[in-house]
Biopython code that builds the backbone (N, CA, C, O; Angstrom):
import numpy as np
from Bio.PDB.StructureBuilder import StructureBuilder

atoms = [
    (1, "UNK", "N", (144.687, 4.342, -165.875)),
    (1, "UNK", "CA", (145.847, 4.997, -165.313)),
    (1, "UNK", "C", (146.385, 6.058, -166.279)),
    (1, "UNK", "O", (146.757, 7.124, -165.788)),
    (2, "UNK", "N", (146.446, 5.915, -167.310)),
    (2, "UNK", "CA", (146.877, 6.953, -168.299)),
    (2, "UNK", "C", (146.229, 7.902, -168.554)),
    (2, "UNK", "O", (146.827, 8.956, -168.769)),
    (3, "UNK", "N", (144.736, 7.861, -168.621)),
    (3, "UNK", "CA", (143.492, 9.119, -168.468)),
    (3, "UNK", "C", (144.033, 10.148, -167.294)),
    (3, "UNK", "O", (144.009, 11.378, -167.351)),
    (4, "UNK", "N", (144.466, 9.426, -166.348)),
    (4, "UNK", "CA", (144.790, 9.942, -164.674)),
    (4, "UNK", "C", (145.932, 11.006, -164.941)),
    (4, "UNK", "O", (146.039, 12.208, -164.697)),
    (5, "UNK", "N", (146.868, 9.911, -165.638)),
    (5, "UNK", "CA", (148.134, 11.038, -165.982)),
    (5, "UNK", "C", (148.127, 11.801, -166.954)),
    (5, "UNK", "O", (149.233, 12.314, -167.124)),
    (6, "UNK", "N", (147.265, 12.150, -167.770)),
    (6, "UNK", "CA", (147.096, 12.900, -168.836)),
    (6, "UNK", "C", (146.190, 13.814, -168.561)),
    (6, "UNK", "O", (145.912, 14.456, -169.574)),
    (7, "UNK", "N", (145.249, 14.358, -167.045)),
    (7, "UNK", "CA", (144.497, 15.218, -166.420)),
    (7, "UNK", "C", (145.368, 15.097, -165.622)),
    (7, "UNK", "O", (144.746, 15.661, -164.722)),
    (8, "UNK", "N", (146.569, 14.766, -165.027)),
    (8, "UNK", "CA", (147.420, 15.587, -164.294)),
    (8, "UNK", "C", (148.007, 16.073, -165.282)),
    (8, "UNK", "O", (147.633, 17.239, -165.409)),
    (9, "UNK", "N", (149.125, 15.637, -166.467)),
    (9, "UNK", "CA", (149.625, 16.607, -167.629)),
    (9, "UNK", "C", (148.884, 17.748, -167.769)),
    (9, "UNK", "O", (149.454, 18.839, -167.741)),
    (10, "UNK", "N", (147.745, 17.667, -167.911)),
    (10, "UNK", "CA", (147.411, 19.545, -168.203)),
    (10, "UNK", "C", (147.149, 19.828, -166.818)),
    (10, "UNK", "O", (148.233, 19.888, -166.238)),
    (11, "UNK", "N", (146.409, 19.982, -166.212)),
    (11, "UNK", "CA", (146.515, 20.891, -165.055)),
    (11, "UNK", "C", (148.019, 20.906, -164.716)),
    (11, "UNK", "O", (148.267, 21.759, -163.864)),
    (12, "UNK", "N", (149.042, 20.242, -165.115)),
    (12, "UNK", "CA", (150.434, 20.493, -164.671)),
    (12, "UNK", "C", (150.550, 21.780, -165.778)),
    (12, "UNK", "O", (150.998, 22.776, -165.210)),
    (13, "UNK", "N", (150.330, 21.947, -166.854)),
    (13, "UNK", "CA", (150.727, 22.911, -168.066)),
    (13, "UNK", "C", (150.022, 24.248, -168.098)),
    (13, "UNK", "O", (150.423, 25.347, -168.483)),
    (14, "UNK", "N", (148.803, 23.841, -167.564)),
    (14, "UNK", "CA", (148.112, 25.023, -166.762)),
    (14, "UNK", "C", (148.852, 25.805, -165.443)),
    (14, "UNK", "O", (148.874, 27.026, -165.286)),
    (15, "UNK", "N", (149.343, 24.974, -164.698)),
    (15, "UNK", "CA", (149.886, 25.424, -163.560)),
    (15, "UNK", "C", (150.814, 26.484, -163.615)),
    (15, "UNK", "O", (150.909, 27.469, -162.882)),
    (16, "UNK", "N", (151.772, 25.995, -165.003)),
    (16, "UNK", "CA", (152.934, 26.805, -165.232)),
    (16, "UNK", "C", (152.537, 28.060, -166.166)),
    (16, "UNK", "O", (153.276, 29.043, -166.218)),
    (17, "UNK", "N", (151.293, 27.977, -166.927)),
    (17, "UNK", "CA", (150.675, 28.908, -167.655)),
    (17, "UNK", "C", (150.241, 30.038, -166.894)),
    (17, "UNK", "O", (150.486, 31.207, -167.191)),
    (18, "UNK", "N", (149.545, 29.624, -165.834)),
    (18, "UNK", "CA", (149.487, 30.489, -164.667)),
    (18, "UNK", "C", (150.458, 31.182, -164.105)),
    (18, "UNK", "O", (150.411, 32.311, -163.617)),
    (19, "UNK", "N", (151.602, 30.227, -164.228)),
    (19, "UNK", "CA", (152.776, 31.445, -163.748)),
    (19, "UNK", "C", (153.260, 32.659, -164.343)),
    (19, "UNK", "O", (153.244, 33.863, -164.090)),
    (20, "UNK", "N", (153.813, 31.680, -165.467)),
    (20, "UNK", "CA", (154.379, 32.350, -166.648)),
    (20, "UNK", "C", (153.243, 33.663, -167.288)),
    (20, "UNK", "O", (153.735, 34.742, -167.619)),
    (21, "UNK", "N", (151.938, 33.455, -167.389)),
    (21, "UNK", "CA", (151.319, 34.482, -167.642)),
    (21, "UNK", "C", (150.915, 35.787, -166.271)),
    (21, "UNK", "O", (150.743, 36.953, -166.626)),
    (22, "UNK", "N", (150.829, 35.483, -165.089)),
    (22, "UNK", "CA", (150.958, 36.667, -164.231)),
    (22, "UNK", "C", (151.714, 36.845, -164.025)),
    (22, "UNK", "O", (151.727, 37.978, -163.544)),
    (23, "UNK", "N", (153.095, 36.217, -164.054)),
    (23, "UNK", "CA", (154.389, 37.089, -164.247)),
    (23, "UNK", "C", (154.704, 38.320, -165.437)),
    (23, "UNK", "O", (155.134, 39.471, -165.363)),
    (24, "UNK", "N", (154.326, 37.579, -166.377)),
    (24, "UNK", "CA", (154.623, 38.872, -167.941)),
    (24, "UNK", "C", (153.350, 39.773, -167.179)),
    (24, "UNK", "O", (153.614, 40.876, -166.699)),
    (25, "UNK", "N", (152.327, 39.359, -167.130)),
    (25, "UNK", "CA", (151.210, 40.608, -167.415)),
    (25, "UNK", "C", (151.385, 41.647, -166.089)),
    (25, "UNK", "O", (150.763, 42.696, -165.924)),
    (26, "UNK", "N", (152.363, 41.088, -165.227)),
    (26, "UNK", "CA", (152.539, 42.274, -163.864)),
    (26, "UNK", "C", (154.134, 42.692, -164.283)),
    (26, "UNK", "O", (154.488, 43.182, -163.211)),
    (27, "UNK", "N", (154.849, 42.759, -164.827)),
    (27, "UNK", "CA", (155.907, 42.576, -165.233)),
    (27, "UNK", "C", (156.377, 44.604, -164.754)),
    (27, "UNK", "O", (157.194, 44.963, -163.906)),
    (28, "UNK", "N", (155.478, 45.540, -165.693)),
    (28, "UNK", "CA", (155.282, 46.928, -165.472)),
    (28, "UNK", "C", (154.954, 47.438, -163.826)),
    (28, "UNK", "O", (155.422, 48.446, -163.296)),
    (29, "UNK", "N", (154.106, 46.536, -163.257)),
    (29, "UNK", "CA", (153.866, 47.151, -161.771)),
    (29, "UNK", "C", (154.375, 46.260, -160.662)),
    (29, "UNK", "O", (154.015, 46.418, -159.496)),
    (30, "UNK", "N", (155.416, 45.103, -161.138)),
    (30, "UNK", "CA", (156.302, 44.783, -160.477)),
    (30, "UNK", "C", (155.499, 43.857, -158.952)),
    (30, "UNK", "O", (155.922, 43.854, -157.797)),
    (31, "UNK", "N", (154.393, 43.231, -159.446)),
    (31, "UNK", "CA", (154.196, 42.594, -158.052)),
    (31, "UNK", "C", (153.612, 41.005, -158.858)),
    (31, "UNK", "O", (153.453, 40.582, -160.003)),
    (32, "UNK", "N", (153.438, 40.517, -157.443)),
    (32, "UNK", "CA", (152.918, 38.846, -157.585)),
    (32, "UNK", "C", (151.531, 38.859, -157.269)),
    (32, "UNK", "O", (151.090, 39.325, -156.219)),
    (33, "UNK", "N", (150.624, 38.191, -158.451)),
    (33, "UNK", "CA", (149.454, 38.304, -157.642)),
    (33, "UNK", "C", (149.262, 37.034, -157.190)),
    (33, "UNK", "O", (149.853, 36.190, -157.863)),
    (34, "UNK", "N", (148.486, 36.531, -156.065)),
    (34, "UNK", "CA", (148.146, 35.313, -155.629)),
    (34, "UNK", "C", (148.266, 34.391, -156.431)),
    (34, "UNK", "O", (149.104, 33.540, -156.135)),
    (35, "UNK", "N", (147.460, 34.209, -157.771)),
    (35, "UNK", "CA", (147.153, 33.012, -158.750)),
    (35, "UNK", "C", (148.273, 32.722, -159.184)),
    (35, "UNK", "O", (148.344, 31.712, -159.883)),
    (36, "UNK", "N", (149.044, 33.209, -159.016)),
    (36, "UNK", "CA", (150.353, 32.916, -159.510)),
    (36, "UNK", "C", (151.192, 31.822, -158.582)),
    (36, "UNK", "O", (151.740, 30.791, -158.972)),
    (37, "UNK", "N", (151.110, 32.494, -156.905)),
    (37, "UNK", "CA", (151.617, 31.066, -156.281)),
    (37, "UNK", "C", (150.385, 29.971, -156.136)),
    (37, "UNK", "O", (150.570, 28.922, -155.518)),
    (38, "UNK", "N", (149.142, 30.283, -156.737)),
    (38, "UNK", "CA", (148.304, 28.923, -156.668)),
    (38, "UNK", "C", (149.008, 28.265, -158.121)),
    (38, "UNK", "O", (149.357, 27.085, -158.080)),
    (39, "UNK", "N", (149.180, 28.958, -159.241)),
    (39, "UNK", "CA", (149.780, 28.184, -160.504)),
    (39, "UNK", "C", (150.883, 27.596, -160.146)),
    (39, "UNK", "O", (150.880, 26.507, -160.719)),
    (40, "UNK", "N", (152.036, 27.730, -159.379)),
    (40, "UNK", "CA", (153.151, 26.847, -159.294)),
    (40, "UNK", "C", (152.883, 25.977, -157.911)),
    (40, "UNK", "O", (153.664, 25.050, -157.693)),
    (41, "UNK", "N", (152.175, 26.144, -157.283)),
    (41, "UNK", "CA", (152.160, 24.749, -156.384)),
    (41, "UNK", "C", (150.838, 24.205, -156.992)),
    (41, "UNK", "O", (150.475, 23.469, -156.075)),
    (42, "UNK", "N", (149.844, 24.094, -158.004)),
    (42, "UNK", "CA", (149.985, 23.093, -158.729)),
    (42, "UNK", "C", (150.495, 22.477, -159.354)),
    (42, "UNK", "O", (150.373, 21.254, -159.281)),
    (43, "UNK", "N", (151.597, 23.318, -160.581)),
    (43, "UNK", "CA", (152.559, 22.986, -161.205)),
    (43, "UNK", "C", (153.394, 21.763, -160.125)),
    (43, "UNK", "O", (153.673, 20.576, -160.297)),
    (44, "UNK", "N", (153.566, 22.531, -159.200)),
    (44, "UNK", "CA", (154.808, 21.421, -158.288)),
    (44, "UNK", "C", (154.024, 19.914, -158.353)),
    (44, "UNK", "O", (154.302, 18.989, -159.117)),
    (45, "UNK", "N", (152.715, 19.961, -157.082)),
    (45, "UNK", "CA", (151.838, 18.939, -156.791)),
    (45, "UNK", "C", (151.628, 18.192, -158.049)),
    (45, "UNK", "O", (152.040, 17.034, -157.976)),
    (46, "UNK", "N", (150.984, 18.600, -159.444)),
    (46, "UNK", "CA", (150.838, 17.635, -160.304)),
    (46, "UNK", "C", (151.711, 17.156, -160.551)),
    (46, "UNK", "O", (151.703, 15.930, -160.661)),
    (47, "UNK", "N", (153.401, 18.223, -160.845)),
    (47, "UNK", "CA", (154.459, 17.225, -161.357)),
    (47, "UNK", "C", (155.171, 16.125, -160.382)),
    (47, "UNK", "O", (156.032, 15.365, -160.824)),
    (48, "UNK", "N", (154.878, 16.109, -159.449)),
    (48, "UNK", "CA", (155.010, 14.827, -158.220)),
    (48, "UNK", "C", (154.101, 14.006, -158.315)),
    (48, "UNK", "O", (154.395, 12.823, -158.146)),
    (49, "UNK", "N", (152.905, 14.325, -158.572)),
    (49, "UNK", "CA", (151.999, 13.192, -158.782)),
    (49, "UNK", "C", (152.254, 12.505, -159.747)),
    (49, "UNK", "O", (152.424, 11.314, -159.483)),
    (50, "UNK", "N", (152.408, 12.972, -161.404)),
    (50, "UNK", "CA", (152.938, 12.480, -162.489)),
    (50, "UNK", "C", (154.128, 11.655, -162.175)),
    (50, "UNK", "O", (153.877, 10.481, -162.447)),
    (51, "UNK", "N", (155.274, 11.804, -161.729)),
    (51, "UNK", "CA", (156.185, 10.924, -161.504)),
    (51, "UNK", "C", (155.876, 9.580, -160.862)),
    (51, "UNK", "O", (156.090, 8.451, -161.304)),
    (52, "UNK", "N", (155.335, 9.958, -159.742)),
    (52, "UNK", "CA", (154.957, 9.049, -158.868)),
    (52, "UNK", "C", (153.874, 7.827, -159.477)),
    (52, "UNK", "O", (153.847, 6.703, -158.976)),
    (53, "UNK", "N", (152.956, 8.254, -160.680)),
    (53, "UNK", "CA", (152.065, 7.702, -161.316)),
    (53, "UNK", "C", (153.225, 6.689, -162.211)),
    (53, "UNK", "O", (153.528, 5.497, -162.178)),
    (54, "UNK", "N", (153.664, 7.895, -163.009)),
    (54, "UNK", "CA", (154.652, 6.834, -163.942)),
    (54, "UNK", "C", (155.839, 5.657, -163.135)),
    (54, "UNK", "O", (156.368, 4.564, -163.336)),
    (55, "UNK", "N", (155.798, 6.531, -162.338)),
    (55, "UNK", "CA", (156.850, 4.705, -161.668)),
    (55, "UNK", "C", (156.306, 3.626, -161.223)),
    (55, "UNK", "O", (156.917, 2.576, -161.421)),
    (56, "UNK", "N", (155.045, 3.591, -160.521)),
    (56, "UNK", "CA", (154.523, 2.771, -160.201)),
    (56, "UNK", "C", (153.238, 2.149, -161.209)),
    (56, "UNK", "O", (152.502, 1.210, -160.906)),
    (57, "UNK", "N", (153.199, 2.888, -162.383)),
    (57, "UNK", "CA", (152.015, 1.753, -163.860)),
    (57, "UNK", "C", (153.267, 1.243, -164.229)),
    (57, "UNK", "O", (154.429, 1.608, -164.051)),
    (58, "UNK", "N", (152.676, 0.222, -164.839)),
    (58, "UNK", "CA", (153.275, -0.802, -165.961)),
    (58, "UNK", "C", (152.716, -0.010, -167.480)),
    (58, "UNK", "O", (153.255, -0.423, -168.507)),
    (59, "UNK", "N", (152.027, 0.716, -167.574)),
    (59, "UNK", "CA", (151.521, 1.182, -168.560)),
    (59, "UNK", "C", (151.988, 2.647, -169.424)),
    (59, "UNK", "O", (151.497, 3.234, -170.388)),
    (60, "UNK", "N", (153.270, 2.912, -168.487)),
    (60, "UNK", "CA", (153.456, 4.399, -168.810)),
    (60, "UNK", "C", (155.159, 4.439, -168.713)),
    (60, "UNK", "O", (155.727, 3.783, -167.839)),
    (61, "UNK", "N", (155.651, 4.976, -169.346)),
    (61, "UNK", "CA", (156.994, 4.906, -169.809)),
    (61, "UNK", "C", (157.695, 5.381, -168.162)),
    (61, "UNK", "O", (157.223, 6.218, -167.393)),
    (62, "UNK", "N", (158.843, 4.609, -167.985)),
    (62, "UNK", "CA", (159.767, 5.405, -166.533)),
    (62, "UNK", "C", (159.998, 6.376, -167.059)),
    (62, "UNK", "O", (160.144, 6.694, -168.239)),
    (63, "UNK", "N", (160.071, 7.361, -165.260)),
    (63, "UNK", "CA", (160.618, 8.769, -165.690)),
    (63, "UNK", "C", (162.253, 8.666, -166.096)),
    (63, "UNK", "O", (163.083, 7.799, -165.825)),
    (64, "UNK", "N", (162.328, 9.528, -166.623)),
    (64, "UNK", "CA", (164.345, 9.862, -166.218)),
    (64, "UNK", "C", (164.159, 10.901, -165.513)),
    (64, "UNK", "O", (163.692, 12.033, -165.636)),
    (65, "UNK", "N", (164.919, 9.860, -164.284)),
    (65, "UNK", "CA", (165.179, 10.267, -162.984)),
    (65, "UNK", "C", (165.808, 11.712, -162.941)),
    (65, "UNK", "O", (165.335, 12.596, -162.227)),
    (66, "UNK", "N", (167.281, 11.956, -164.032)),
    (66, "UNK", "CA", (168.441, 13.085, -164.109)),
    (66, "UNK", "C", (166.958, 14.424, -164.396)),
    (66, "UNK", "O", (166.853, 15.560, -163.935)),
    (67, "UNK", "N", (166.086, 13.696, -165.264)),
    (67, "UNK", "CA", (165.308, 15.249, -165.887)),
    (67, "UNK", "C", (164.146, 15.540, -165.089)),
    (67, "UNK", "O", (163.494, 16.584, -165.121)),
    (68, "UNK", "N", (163.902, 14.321, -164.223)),
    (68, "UNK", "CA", (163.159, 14.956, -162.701)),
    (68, "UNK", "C", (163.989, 15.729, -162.374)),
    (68, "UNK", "O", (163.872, 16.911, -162.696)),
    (69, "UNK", "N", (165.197, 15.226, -161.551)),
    (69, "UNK", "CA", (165.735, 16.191, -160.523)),
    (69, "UNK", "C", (165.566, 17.855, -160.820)),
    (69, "UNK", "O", (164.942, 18.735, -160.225)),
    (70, "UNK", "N", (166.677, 17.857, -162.382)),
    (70, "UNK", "CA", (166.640, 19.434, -162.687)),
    (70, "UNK", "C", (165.453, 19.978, -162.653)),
    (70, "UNK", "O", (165.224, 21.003, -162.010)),
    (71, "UNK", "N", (164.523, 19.309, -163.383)),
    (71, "UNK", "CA", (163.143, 20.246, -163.505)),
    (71, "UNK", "C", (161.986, 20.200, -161.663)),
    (71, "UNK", "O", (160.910, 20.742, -161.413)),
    (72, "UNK", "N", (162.878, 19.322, -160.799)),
    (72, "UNK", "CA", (162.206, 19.206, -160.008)),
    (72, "UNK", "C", (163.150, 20.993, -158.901)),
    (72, "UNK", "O", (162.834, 21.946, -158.189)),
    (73, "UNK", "N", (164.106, 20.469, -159.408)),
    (73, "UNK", "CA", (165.234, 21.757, -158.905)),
    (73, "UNK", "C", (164.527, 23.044, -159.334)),
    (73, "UNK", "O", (164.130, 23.803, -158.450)),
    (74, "UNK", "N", (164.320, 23.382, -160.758)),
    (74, "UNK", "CA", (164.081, 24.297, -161.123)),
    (74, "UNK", "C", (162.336, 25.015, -160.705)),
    (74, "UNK", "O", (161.966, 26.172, -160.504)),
    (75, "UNK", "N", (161.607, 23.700, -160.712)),
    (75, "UNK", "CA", (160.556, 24.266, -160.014)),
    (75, "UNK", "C", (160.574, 24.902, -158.286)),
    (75, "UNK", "O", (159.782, 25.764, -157.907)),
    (76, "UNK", "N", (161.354, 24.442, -157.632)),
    (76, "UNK", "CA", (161.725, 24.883, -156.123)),
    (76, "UNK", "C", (162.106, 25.854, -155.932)),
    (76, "UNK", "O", (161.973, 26.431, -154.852)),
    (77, "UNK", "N", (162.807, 26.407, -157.124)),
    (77, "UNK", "CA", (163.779, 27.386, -156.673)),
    (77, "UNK", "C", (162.329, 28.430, -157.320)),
    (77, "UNK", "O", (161.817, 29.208, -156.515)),
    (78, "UNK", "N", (161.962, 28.387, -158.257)),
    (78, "UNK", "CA", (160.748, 29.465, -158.789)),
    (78, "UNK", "C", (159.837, 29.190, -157.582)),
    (78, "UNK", "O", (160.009, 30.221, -156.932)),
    (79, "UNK", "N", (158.841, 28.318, -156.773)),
    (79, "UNK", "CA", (158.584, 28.169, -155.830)),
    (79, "UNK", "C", (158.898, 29.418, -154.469)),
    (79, "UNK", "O", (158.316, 30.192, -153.709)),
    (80, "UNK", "N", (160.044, 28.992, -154.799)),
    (80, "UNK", "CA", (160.642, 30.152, -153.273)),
    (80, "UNK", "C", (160.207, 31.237, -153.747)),
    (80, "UNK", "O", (159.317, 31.826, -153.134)),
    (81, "UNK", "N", (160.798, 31.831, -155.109)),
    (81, "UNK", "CA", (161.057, 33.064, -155.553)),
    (81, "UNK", "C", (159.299, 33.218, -154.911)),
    (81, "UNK", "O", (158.916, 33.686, -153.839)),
    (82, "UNK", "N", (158.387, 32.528, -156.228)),
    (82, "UNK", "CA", (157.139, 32.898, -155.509)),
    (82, "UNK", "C", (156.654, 33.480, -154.058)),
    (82, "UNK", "O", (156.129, 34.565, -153.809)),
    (83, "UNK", "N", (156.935, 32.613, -153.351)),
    (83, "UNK", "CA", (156.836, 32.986, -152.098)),
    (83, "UNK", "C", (156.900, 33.688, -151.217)),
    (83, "UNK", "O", (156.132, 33.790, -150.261)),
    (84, "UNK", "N", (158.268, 34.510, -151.565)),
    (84, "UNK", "CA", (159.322, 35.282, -150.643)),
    (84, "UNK", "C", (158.393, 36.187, -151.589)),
    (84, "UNK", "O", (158.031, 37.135, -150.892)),
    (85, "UNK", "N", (157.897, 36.290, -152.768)),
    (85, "UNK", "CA", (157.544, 37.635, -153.386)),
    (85, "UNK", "C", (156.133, 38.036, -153.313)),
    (85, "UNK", "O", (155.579, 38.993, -153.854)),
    (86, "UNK", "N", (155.710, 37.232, -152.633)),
    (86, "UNK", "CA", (153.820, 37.131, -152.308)),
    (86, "UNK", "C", (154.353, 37.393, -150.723)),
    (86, "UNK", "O", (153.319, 37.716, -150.138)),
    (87, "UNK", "N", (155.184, 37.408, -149.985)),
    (87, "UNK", "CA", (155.163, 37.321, -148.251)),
    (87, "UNK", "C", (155.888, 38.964, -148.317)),
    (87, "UNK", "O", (155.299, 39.775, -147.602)),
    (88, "UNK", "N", (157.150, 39.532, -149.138)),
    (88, "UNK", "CA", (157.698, 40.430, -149.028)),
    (88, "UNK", "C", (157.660, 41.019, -150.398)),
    (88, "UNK", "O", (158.509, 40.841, -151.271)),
    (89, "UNK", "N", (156.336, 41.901, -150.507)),
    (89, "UNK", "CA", (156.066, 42.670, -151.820)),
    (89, "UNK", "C", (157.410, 43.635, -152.444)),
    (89, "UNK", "O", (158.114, 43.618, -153.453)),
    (90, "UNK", "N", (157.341, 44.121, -151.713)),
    (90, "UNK", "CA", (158.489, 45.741, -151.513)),
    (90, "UNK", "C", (159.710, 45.209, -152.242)),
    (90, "UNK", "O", (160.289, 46.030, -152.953)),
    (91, "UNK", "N", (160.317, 43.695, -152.178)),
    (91, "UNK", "CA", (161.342, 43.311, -152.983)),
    (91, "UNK", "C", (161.374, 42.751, -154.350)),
    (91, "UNK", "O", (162.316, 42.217, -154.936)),
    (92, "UNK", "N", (159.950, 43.015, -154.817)),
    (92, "UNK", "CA", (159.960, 42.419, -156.028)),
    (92, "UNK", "C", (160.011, 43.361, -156.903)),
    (92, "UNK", "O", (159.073, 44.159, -156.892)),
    (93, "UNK", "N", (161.041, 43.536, -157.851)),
    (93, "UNK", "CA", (161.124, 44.372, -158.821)),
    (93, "UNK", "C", (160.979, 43.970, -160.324)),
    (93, "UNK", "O", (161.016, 42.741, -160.260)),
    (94, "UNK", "N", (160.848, 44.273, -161.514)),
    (94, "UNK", "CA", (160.942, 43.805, -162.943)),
    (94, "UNK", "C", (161.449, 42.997, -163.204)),
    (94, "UNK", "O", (160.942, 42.025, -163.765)),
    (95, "UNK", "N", (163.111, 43.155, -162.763)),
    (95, "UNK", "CA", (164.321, 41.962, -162.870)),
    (95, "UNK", "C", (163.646, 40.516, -161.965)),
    (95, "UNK", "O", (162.840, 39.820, -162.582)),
    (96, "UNK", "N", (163.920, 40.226, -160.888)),
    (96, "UNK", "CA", (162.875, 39.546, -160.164)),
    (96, "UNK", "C", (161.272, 38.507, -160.487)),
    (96, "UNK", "O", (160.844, 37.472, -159.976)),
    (97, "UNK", "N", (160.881, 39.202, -161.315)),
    (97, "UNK", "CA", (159.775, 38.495, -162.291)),
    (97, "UNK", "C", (160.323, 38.160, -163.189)),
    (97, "UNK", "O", (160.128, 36.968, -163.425)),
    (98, "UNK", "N", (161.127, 38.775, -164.039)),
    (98, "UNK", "CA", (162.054, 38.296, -165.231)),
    (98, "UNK", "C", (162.725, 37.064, -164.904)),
    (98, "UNK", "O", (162.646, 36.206, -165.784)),
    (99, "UNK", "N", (163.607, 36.639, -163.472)),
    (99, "UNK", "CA", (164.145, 35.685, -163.410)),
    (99, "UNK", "C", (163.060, 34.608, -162.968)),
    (99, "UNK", "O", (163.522, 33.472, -162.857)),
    (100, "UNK", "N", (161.780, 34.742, -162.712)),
    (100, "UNK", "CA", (160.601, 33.529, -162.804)),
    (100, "UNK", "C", (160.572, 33.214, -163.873)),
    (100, "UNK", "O", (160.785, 32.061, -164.247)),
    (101, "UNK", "N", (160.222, 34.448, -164.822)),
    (101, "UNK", "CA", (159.673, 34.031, -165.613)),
    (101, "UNK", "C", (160.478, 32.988, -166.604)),
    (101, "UNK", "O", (160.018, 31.934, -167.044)),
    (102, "UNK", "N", (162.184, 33.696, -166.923)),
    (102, "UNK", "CA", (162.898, 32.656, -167.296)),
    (102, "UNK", "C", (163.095, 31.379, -167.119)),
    (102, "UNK", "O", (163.215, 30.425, -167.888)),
    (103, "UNK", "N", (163.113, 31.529, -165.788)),
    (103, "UNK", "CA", (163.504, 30.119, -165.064)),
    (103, "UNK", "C", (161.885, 28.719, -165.373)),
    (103, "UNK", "O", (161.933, 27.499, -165.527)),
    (104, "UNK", "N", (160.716, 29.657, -165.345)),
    (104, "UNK", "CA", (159.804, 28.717, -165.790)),
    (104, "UNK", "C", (160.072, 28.390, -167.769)),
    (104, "UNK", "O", (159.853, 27.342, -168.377)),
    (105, "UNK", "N", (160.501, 29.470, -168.216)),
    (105, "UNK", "CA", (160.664, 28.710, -169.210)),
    (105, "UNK", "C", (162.068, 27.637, -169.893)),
    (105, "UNK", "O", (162.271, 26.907, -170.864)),
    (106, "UNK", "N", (162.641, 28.028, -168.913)),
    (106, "UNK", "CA", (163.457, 27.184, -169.200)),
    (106, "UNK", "C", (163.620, 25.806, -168.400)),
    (106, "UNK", "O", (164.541, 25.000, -168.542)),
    (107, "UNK", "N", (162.177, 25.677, -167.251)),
    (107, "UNK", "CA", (161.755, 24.371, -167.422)),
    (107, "UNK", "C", (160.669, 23.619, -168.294)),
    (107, "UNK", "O", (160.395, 22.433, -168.113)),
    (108, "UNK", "N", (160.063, 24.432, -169.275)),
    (108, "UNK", "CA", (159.556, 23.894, -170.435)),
    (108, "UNK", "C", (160.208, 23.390, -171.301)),
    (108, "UNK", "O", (160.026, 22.357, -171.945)),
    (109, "UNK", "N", (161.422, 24.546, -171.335)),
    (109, "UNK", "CA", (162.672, 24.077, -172.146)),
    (109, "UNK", "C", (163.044, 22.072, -172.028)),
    (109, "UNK", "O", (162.975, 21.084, -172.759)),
    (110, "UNK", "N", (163.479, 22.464, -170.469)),
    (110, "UNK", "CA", (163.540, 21.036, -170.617)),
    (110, "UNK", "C", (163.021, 20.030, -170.696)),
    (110, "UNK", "O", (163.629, 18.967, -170.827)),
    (111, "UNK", "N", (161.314, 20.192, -170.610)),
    (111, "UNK", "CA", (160.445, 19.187, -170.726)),
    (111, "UNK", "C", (160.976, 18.815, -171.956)),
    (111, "UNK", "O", (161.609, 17.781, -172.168)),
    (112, "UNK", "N", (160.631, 19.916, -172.977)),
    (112, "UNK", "CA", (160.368, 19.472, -174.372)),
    (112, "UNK", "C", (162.004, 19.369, -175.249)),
    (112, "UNK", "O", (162.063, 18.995, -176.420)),
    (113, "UNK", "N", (162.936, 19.670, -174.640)),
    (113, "UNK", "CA", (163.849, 19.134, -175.475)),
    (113, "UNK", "C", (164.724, 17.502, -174.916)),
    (113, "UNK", "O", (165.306, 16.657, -175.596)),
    (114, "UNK", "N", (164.541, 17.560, -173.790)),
    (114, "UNK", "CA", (165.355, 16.429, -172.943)),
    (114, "UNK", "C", (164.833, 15.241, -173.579)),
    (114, "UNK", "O", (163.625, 15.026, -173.475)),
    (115, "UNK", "N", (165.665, 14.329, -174.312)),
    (115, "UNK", "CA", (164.703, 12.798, -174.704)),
    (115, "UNK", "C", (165.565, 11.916, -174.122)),
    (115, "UNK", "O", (165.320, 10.710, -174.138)),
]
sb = StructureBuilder()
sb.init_structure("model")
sb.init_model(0)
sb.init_chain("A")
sb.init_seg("    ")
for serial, (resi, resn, name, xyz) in enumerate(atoms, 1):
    if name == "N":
        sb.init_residue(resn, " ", resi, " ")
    sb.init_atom(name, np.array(xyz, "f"), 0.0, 1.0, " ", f" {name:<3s}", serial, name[0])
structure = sb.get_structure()
């Protein structure tokens, strides 16, 4: 069970790497490329699977629930952004990728500082 959740952990870190990196590298021509909403709905899918893994082993520490929600919040809302910006090109501007890109890092943020 822990092998399981530790090949969802990276493809979850990948997921967001994927974001976070075609966001900066389109940042100048202001668009979304595809791999980018394939990187956050893995990101999403693994980090639901991960939870769901850890609540139900005996072998793997409970989640905290409070640092799901936010980071589950914060992935949804980058989610949309994705979306709306892969369905309606014409509105995505610099600022716009900037607030993905923040917003994904400041759910790394909270991975790694929340104990």
């Amino acid at each position: 069970m822990e092998f399981l959740y530790h090949l969802l952990l990276v493809l979850h870190l990948l997921g967001w790497a994927i974001v976070l990196g075609g966001v900066l590298v389109n940042l100048r021509s202001a668009k979304i490329p595809k791999g980018v909403l394939h990187g956050i709905l893995t990101a999403l899918l693994t980090g639901i699977l991960m939870v769901g893994l850890a609540s139900a082993s005996d072998d793997l520490r409970d989640p905290d629930n409070a640092k799901v929600a936010v980071k589950l919040v914060i992935a949804l809302v980058v989610t949309a952004l994705v979306v709306y910006g892969v369905r309606k090109p014409r509105k995505v501007t610099t600022g716009y990728l900037g607030a993905i890109a923040g917003l994904t890092a400041v759910n790394v943020a909270v991975a790694v500082f929340w104990r």
